[in-house]
N, CA, C and O atoms as a printed pandas DataFrame, in Angstrom:
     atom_number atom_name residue_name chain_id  residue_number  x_coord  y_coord  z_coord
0              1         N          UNK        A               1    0.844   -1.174    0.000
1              2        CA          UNK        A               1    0.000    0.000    0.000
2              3         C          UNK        A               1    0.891    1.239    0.000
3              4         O          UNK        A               1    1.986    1.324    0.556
4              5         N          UNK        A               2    0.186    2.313   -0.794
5              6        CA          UNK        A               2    1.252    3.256   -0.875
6              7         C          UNK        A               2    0.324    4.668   -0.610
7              8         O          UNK        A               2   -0.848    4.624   -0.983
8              9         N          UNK        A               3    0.791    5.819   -0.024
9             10        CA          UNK        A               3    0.224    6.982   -0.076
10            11         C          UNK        A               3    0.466    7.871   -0.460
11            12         O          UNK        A               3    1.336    8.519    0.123
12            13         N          UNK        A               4   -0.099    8.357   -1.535
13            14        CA          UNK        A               4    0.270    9.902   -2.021
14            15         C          UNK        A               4   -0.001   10.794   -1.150
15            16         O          UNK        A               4   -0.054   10.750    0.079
16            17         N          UNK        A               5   -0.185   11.696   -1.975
17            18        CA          UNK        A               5   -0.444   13.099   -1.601
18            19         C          UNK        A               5   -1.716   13.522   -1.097
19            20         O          UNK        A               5   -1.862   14.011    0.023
20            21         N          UNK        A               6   -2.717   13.318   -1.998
21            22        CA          UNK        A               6   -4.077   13.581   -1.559
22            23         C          UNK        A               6   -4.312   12.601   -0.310
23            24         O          UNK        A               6   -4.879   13.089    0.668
24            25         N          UNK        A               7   -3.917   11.248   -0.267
25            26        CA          UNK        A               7   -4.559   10.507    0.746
26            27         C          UNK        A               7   -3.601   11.053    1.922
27            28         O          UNK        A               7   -4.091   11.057    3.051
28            29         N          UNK        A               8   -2.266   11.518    1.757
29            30        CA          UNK        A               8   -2.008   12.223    2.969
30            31         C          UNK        A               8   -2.887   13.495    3.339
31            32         O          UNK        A               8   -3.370   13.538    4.470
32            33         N          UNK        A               9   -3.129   14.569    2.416
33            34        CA          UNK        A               9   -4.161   15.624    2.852
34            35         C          UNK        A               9   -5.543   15.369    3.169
35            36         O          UNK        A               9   -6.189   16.118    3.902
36            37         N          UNK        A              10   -6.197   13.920    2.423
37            38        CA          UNK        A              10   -7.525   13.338    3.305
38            39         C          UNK        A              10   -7.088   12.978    4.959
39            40         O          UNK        A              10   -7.841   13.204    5.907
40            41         N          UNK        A              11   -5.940   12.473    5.060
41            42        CA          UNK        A              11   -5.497   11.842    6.753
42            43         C          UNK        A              11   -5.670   12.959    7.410
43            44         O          UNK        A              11   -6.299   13.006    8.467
44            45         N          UNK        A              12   -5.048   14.124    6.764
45            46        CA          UNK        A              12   -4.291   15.483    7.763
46            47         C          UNK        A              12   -5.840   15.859    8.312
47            48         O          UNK        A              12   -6.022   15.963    9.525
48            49         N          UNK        A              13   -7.021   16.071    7.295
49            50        CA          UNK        A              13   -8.148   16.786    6.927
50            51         C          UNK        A              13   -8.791   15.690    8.301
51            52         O          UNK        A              13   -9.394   16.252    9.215
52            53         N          UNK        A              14   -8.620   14.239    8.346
53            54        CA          UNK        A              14   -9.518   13.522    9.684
54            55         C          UNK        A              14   -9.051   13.476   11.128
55            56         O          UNK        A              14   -9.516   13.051   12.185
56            57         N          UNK        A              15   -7.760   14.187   10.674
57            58        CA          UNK        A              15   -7.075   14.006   12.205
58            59         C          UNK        A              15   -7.419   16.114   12.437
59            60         O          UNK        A              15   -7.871   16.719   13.409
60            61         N          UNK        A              16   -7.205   16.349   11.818
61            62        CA          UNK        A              16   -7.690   17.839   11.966
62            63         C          UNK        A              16   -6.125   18.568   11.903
63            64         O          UNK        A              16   -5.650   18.480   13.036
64            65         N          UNK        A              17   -5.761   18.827   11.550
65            66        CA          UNK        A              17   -3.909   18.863   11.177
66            67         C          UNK        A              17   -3.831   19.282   10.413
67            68         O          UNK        A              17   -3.876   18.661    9.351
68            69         N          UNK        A              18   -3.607   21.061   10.496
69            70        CA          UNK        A              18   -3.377   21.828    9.558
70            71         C          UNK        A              18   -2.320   21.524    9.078
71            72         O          UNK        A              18   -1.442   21.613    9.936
72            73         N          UNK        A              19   -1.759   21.044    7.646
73            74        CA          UNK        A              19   -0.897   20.908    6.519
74            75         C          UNK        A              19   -0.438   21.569    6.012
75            76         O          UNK        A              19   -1.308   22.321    5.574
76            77         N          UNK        A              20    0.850   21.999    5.581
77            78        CA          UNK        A              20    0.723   23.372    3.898
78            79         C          UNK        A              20    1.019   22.324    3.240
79            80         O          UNK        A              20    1.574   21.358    3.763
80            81         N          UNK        A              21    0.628   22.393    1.798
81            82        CA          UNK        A              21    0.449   22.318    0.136
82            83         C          UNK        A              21    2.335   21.436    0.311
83            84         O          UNK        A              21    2.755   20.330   -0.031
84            85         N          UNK        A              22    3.020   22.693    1.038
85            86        CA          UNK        A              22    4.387   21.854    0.574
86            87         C          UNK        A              22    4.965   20.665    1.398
87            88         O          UNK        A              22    5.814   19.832    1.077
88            89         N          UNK        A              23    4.217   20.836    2.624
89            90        CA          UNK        A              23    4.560   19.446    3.644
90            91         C          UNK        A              23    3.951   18.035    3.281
91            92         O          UNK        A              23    4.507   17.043    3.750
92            93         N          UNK        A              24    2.739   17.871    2.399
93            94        CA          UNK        A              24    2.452   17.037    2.053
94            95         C          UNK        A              24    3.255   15.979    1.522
95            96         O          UNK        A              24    3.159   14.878    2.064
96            97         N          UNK        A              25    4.288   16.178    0.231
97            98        CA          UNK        A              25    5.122   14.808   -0.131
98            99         C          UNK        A              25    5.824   14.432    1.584
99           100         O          UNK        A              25    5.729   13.297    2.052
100          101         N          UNK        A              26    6.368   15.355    2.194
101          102        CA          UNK        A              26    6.844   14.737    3.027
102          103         C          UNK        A              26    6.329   13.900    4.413
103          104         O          UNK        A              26    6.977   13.082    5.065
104          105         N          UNK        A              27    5.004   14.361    4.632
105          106        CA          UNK        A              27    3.851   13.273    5.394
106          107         C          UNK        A              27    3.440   12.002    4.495
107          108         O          UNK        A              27    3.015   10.942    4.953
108          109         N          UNK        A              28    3.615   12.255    3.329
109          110        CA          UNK        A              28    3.239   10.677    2.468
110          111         C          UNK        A              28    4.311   10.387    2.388
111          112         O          UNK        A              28    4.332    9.302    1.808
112          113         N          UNK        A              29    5.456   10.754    2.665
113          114        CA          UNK        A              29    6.977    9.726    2.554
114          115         C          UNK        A              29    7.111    9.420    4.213
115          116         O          UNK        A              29    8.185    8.887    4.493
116          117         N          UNK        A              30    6.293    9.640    5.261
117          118        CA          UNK        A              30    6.487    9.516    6.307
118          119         C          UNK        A              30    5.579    8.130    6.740
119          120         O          UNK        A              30    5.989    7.241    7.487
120          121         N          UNK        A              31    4.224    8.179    6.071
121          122        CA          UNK        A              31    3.245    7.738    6.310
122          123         C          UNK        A              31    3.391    6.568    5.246
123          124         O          UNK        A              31    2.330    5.946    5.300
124          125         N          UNK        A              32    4.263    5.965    4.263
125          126        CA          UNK        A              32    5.118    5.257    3.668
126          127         C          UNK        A              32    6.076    4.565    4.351
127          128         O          UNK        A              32    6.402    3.449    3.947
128          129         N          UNK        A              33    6.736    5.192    5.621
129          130        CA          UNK        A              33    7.670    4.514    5.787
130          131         C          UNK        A              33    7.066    3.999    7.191
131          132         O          UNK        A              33    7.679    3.358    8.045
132          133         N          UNK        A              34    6.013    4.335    7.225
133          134        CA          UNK        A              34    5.348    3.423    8.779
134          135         C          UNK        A              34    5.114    2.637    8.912
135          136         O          UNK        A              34    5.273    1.880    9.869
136          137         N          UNK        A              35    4.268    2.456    7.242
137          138        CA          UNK        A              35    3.385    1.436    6.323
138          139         C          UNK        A              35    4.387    0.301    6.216
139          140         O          UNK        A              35    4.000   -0.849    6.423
140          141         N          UNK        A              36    5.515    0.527    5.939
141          142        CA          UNK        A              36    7.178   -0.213    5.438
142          143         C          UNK        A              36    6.770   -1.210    6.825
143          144         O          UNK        A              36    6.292   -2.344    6.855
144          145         N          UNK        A              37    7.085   -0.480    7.696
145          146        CA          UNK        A              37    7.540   -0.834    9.154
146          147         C          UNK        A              37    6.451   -2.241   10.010
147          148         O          UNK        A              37    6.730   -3.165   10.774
148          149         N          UNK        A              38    4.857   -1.626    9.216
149          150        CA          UNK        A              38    4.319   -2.523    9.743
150          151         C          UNK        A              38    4.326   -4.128    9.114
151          152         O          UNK        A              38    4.016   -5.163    9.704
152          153         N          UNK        A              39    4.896   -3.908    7.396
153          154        CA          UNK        A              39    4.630   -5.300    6.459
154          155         C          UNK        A              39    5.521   -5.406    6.965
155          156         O          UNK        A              39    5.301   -6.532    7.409
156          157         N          UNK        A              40    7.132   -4.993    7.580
157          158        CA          UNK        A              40    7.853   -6.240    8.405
158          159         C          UNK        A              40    7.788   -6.453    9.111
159          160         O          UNK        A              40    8.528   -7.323    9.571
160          161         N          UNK        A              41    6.548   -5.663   10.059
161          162        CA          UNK        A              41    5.891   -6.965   11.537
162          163         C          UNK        A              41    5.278   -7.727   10.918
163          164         O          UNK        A              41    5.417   -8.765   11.565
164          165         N          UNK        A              42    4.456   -8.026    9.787
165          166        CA          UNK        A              42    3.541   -8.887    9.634
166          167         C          UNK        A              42    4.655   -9.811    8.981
167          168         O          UNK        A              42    4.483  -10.863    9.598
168          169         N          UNK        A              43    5.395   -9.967    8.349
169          170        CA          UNK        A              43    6.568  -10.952    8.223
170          171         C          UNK        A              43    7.099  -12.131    9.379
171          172         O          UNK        A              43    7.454  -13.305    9.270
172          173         N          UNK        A              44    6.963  -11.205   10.508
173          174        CA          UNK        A              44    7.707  -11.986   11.949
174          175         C          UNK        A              44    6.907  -13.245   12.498
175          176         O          UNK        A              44    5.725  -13.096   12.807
176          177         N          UNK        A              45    7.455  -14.340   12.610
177          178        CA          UNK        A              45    6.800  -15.827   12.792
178          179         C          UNK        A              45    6.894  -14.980   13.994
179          180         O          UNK        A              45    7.711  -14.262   14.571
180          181         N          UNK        A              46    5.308  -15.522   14.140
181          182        CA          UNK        A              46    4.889  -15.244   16.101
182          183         C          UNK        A              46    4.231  -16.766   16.349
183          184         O          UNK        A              46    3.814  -16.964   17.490
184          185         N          UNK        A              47    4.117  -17.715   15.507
185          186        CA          UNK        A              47    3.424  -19.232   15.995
186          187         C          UNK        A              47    3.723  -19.523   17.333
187          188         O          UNK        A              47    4.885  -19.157   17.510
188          189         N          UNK        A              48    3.310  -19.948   18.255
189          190        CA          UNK        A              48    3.536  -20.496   19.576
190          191         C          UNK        A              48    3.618  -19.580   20.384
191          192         O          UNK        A              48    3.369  -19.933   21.536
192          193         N          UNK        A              49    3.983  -18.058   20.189
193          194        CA          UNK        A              49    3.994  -16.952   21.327
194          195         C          UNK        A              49    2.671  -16.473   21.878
195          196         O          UNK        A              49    1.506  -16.397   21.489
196          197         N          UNK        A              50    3.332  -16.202   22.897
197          198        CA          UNK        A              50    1.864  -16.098   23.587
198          199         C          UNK        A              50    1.784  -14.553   23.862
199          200         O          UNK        A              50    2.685  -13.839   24.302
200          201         N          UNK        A              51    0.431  -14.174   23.485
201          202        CA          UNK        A              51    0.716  -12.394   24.052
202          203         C          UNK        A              51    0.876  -12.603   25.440
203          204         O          UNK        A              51    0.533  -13.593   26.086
204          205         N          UNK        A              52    1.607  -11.244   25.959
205          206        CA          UNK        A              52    1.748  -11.096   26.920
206          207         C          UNK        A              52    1.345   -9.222   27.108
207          208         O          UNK        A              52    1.130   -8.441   26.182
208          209         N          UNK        A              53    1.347   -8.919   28.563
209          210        CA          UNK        A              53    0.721   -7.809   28.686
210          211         C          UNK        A              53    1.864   -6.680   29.834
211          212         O          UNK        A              53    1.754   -5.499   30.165
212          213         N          UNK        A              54    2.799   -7.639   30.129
213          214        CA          UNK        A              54    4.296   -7.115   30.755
214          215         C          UNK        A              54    5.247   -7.863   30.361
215          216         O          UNK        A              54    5.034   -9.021   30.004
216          217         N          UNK        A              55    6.389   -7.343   30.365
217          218        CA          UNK        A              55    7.606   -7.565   30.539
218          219         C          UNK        A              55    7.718   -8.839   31.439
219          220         O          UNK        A              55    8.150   -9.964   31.187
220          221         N          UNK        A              56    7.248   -8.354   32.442
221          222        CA          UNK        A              56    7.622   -9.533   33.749
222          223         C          UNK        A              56    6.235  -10.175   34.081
223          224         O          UNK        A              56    5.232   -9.461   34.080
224          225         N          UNK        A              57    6.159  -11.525   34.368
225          226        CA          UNK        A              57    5.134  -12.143   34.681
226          227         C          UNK        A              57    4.561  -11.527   36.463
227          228         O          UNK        A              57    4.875  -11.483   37.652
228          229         N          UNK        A              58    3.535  -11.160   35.467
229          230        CA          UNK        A              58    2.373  -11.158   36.964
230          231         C          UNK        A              58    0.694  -11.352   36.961
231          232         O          UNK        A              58   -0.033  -11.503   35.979
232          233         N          UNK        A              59    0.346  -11.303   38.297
233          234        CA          UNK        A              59   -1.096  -11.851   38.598
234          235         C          UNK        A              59   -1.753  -10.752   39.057
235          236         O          UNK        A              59   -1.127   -9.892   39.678
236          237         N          UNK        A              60   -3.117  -10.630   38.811
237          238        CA          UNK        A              60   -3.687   -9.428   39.480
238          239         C          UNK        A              60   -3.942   -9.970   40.724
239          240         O          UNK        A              60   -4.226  -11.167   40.776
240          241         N          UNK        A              61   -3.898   -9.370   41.648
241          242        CA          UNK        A              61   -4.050   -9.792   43.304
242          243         C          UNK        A              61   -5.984   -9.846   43.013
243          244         O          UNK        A              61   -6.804   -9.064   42.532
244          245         N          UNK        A              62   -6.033  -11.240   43.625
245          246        CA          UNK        A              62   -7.684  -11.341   43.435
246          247         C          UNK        A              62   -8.198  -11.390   45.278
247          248         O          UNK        A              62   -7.788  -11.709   46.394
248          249         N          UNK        A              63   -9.093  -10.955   44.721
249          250        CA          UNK        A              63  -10.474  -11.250   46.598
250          251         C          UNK        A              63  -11.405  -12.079   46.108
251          252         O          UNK        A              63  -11.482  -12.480   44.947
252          253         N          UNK        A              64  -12.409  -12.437   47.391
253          254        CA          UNK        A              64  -13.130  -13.178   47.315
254          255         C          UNK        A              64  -14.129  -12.543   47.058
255          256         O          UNK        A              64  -14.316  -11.357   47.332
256          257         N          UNK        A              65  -15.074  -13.487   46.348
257          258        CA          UNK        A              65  -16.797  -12.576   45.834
258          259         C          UNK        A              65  -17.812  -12.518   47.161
259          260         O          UNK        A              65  -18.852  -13.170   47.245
260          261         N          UNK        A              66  -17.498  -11.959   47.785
261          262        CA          UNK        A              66  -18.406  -11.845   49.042
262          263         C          UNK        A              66  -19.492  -10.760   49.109
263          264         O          UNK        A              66  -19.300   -9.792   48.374
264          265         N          UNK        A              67  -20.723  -10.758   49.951
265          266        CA          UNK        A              67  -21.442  -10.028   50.243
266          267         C          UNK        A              67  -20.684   -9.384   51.502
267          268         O          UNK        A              67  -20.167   -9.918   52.482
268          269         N          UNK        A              68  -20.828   -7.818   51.053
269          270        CA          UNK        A              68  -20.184   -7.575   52.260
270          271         C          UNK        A              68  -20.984   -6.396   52.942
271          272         O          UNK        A              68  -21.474   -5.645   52.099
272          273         N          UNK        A              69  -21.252   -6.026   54.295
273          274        CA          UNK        A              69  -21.967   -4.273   54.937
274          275         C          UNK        A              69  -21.426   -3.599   54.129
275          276         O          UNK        A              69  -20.301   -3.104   54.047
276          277         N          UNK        A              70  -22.915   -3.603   53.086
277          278        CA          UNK        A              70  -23.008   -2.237   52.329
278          279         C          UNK        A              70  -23.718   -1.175   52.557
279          280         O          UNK        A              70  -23.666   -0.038   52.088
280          281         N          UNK        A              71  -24.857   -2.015   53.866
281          282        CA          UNK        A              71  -25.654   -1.037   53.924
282          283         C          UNK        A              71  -25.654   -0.113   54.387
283          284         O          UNK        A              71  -26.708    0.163   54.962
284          285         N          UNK        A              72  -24.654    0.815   54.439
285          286        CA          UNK        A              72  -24.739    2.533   55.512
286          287         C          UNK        A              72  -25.144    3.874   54.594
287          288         O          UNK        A              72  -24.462    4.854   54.296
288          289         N          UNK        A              73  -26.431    3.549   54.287
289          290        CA          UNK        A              73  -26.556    4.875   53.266
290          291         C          UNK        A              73  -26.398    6.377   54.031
291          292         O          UNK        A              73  -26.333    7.497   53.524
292          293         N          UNK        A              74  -26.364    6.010   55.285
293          294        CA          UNK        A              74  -26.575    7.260   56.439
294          295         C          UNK        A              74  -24.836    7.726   56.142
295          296         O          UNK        A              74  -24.357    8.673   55.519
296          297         N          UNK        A              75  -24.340    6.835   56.735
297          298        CA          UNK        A              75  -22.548    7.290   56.672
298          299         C          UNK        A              75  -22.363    7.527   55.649
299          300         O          UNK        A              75  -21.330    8.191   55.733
300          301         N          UNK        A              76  -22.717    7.458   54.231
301          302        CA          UNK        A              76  -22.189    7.461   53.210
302          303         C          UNK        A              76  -22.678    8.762   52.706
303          304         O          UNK        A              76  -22.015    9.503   51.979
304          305         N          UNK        A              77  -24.223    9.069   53.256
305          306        CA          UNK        A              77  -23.942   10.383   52.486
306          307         C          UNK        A              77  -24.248   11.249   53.395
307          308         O          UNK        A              77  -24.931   12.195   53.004
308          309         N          UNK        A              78  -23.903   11.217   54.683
309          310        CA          UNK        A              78  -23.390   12.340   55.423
310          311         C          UNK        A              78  -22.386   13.108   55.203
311          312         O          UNK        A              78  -22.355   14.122   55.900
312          313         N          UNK        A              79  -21.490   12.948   54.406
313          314        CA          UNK        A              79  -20.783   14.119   53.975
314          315         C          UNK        A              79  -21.106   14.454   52.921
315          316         O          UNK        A              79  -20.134   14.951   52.354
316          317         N          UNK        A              80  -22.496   14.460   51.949
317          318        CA          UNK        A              80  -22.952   15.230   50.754
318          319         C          UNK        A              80  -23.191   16.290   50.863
319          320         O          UNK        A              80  -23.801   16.567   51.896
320          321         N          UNK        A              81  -22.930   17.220   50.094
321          322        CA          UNK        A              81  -23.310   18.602   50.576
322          323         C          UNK        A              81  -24.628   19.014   49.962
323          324         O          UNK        A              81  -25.018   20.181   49.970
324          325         N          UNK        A              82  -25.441   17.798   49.318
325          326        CA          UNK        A              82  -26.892   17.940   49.078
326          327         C          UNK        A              82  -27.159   16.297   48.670
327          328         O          UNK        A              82  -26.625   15.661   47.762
328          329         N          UNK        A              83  -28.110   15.872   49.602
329          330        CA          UNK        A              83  -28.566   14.591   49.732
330          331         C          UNK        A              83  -29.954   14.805   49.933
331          332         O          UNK        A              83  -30.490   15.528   50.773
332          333         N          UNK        A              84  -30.657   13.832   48.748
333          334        CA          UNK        A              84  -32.227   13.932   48.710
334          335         C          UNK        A              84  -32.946   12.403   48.777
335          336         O          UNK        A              84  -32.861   11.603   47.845
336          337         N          UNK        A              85  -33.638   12.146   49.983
337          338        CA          UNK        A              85  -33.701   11.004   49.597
338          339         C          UNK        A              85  -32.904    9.672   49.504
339          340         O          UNK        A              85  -33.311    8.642   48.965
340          341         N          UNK        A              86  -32.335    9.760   49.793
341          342        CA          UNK        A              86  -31.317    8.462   49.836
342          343         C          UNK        A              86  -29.988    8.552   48.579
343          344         O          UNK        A              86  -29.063    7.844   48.180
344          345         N          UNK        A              87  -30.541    9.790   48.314
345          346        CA          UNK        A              87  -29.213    9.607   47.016
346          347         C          UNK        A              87  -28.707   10.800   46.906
347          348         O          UNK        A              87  -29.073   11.728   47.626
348          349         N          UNK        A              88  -27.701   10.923   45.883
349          350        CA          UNK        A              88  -26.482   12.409   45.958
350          351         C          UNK        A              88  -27.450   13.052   44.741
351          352         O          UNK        A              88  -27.767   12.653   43.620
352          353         N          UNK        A              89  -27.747   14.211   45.507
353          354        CA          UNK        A              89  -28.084   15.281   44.407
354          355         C          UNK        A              89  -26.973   16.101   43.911
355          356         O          UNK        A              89  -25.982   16.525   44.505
356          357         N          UNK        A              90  -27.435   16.259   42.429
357          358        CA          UNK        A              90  -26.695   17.026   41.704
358          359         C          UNK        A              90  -27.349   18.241   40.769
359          360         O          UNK        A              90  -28.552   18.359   40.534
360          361         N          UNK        A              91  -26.646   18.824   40.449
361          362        CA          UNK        A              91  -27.321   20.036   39.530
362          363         C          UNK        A              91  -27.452   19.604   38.359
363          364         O          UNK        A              91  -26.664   18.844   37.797
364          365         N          UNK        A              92  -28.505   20.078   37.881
365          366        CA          UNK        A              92  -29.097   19.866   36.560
366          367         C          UNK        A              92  -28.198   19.858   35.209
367          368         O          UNK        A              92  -27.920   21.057   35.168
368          369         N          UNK        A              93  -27.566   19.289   34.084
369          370        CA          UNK        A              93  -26.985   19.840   33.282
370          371         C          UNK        A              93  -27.494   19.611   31.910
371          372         O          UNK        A              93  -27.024   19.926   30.817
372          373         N          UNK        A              94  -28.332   19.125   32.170
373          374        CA          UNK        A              94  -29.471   19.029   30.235
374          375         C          UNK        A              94  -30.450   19.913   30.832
375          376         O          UNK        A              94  -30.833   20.085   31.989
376          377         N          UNK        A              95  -30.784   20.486   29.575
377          378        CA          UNK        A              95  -32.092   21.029   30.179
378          379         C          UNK        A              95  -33.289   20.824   29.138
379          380         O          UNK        A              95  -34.428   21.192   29.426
C-alpha cells in the first residue's frame, strides 16, 4: 500500500492537522515509511507466542466474591453537601 499526496491531505483533513500544500510529499513519505515498518511486523513468525501484557510475569491480586456491609446509606452520604432522599443530588446539566 502506498500513499500519495491527496490521501495524505484526506489523513491530515480527519485528524484535523493543519498541513501546507508543501509538507504534504513529506507526510506521504512519512506515512510510507510506517506502512514499510508494519509489512515487516507482519513478516515476523509469532506461531507459539503467547501475548503477553508485561515484561515480567504477573497476577492481578484477586479477593473473594463476598457479600459484604453495604448497607450505611446514612454514613455514606453524610458528607454530601446535598442529599435527597437516599441519594447524591446534583445540579441539573441538560435542560
Amino acid at each position: 500500500m502506498s500513499i500519495d499526496t491527496e490521501e495524505a491531505r484526506r489523513v491530515a483533513k480527519l485528524a484535523r492537522i493543519r498541513v501546507e500544500d508543501a509538507e504534504l510529499p513529506g507526510l506521504a513519505a512519512e506515512f510510507n515509511t510506517i506502512l514499510g515498518f508494519i509489512d515487516a511486523l507482519a513478516e515476523v513468525d509469532v506461531e507459539g507466542v503467547e501475548p503477553m501484557t508485561s515484561v515480567t510475569p504477573q497476577r492481578l491480586k484477586r479477593r473473594e466474591d463476598v457479600v459484604t456491609d453495604g448497607g450505611q446509606p446514612e454514613a455514606i452520604l453524610s458528607n454530601a453537601p446535598d442529599a435527597r432522599e437516599g441519594f447524591f443530588a446534583v445540579p441539573k446539566v441538560v435542560e
